[in-house]
Legacy VTK file of the C-alpha trace (Angstrom):
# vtk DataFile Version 3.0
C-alpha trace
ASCII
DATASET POLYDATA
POINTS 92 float
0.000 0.000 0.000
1.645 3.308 -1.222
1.680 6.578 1.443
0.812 9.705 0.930
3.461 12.094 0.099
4.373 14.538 2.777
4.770 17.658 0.213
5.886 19.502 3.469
8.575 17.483 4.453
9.837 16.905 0.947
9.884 21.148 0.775
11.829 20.893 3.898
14.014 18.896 2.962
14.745 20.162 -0.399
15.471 23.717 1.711
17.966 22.117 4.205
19.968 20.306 1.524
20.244 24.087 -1.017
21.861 24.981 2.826
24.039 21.755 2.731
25.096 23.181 -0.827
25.773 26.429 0.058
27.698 25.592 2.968
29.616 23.348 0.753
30.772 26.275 -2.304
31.404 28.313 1.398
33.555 25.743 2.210
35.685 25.070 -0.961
36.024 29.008 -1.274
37.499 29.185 2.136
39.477 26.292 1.404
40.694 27.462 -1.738
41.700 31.109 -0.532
43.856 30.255 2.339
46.067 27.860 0.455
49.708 28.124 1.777
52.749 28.941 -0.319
55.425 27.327 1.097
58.659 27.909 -0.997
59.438 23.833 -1.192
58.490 22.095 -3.647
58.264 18.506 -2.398
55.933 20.097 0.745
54.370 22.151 -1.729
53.512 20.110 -3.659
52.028 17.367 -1.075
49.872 20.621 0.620
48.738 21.052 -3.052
48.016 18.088 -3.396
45.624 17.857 -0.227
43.569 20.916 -0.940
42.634 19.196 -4.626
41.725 16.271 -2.964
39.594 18.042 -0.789
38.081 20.148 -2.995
37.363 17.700 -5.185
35.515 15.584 -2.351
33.294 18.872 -1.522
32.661 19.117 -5.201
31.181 15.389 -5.550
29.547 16.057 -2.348
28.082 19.053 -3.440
27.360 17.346 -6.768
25.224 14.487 -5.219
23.201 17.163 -2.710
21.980 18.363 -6.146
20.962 15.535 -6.996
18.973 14.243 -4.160
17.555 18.199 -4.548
16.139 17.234 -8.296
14.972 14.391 -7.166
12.938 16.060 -4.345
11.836 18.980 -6.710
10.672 16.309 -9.308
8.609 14.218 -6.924
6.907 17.475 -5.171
6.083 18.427 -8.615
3.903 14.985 -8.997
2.395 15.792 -5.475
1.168 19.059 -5.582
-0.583 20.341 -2.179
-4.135 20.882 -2.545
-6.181 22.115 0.215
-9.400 20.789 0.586
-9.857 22.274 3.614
-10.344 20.579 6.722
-11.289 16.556 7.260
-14.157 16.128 7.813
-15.135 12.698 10.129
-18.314 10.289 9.900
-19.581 9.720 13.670
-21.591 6.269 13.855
LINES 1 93
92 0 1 2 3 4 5 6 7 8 9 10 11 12 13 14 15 16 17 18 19 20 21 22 23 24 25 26 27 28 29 30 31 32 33 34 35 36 37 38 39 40 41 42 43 44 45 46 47 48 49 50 51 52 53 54 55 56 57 58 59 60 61 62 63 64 65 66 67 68 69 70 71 72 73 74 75 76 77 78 79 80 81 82 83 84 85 86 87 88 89 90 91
Protein backbone atom coordinates (compact mmCIF):
# COMPACT_ATOMS: atom_id res chain seq x y z
CA UNK A 1 0.00 0.00 0.00
CA UNK A 2 1.65 3.31 -1.22
CA UNK A 3 1.68 6.58 1.44
CA UNK A 4 0.81 9.71 0.93
CA UNK A 5 3.46 12.09 0.10
CA UNK A 6 4.37 14.54 2.78
CA UNK A 7 4.77 17.66 0.21
CA UNK A 8 5.89 19.50 3.47
CA UNK A 9 8.57 17.48 4.45
CA UNK A 10 9.84 16.90 0.95
CA UNK A 11 9.88 21.15 0.78
CA UNK A 12 11.83 20.89 3.90
CA UNK A 13 14.01 18.90 2.96
CA UNK A 14 14.75 20.16 -0.40
CA UNK A 15 15.47 23.72 1.71
CA UNK A 16 17.97 22.12 4.20
CA UNK A 17 19.97 20.31 1.52
CA UNK A 18 20.24 24.09 -1.02
CA UNK A 19 21.86 24.98 2.83
CA UNK A 20 24.04 21.75 2.73
CA UNK A 21 25.10 23.18 -0.83
CA UNK A 22 25.77 26.43 0.06
CA UNK A 23 27.70 25.59 2.97
CA UNK A 24 29.62 23.35 0.75
CA UNK A 25 30.77 26.27 -2.30
CA UNK A 26 31.40 28.31 1.40
CA UNK A 27 33.56 25.74 2.21
CA UNK A 28 35.68 25.07 -0.96
CA UNK A 29 36.02 29.01 -1.27
CA UNK A 30 37.50 29.18 2.14
CA UNK A 31 39.48 26.29 1.40
CA UNK A 32 40.69 27.46 -1.74
CA UNK A 33 41.70 31.11 -0.53
CA UNK A 34 43.86 30.25 2.34
CA UNK A 35 46.07 27.86 0.45
CA UNK A 36 49.71 28.12 1.78
CA UNK A 37 52.75 28.94 -0.32
CA UNK A 38 55.42 27.33 1.10
CA UNK A 39 58.66 27.91 -1.00
CA UNK A 40 59.44 23.83 -1.19
CA UNK A 41 58.49 22.10 -3.65
CA UNK A 42 58.26 18.51 -2.40
CA UNK A 43 55.93 20.10 0.74
CA UNK A 44 54.37 22.15 -1.73
CA UNK A 45 53.51 20.11 -3.66
CA UNK A 46 52.03 17.37 -1.08
CA UNK A 47 49.87 20.62 0.62
CA UNK A 48 48.74 21.05 -3.05
CA UNK A 49 48.02 18.09 -3.40
CA UNK A 50 45.62 17.86 -0.23
CA UNK A 51 43.57 20.92 -0.94
CA UNK A 52 42.63 19.20 -4.63
CA UNK A 53 41.73 16.27 -2.96
CA UNK A 54 39.59 18.04 -0.79
CA UNK A 55 38.08 20.15 -2.99
CA UNK A 56 37.36 17.70 -5.19
CA UNK A 57 35.52 15.58 -2.35
CA UNK A 58 33.29 18.87 -1.52
CA UNK A 59 32.66 19.12 -5.20
CA UNK A 60 31.18 15.39 -5.55
CA UNK A 61 29.55 16.06 -2.35
CA UNK A 62 28.08 19.05 -3.44
CA UNK A 63 27.36 17.35 -6.77
CA UNK A 64 25.22 14.49 -5.22
CA UNK A 65 23.20 17.16 -2.71
CA UNK A 66 21.98 18.36 -6.15
CA UNK A 67 20.96 15.53 -7.00
CA UNK A 68 18.97 14.24 -4.16
CA UNK A 69 17.55 18.20 -4.55
CA UNK A 70 16.14 17.23 -8.30
CA UNK A 71 14.97 14.39 -7.17
CA UNK A 72 12.94 16.06 -4.34
CA UNK A 73 11.84 18.98 -6.71
CA UNK A 74 10.67 16.31 -9.31
CA UNK A 75 8.61 14.22 -6.92
CA UNK A 76 6.91 17.48 -5.17
CA UNK A 77 6.08 18.43 -8.62
CA UNK A 78 3.90 14.99 -9.00
CA UNK A 79 2.40 15.79 -5.48
CA UNK A 80 1.17 19.06 -5.58
CA UNK A 81 -0.58 20.34 -2.18
CA UNK A 82 -4.13 20.88 -2.54
CA UNK A 83 -6.18 22.11 0.21
CA UNK A 84 -9.40 20.79 0.59
CA UNK A 85 -9.86 22.27 3.61
CA UNK A 86 -10.34 20.58 6.72
CA UNK A 87 -11.29 16.56 7.26
CA UNK A 88 -14.16 16.13 7.81
CA UNK A 89 -15.14 12.70 10.13
CA UNK A 90 -18.31 10.29 9.90
CA UNK A 91 -19.58 9.72 13.67
CA UNK A 92 -21.59 6.27 13.85
Amino acid sequence: MRRPVDTQALAAVGADLGEVGQGLAGAEDDLLSCLVVMGEPDPQRAVDAWVDQVADVLRAVDEVVAQHRSTIARSAARHPVVDDGPVRTEQR
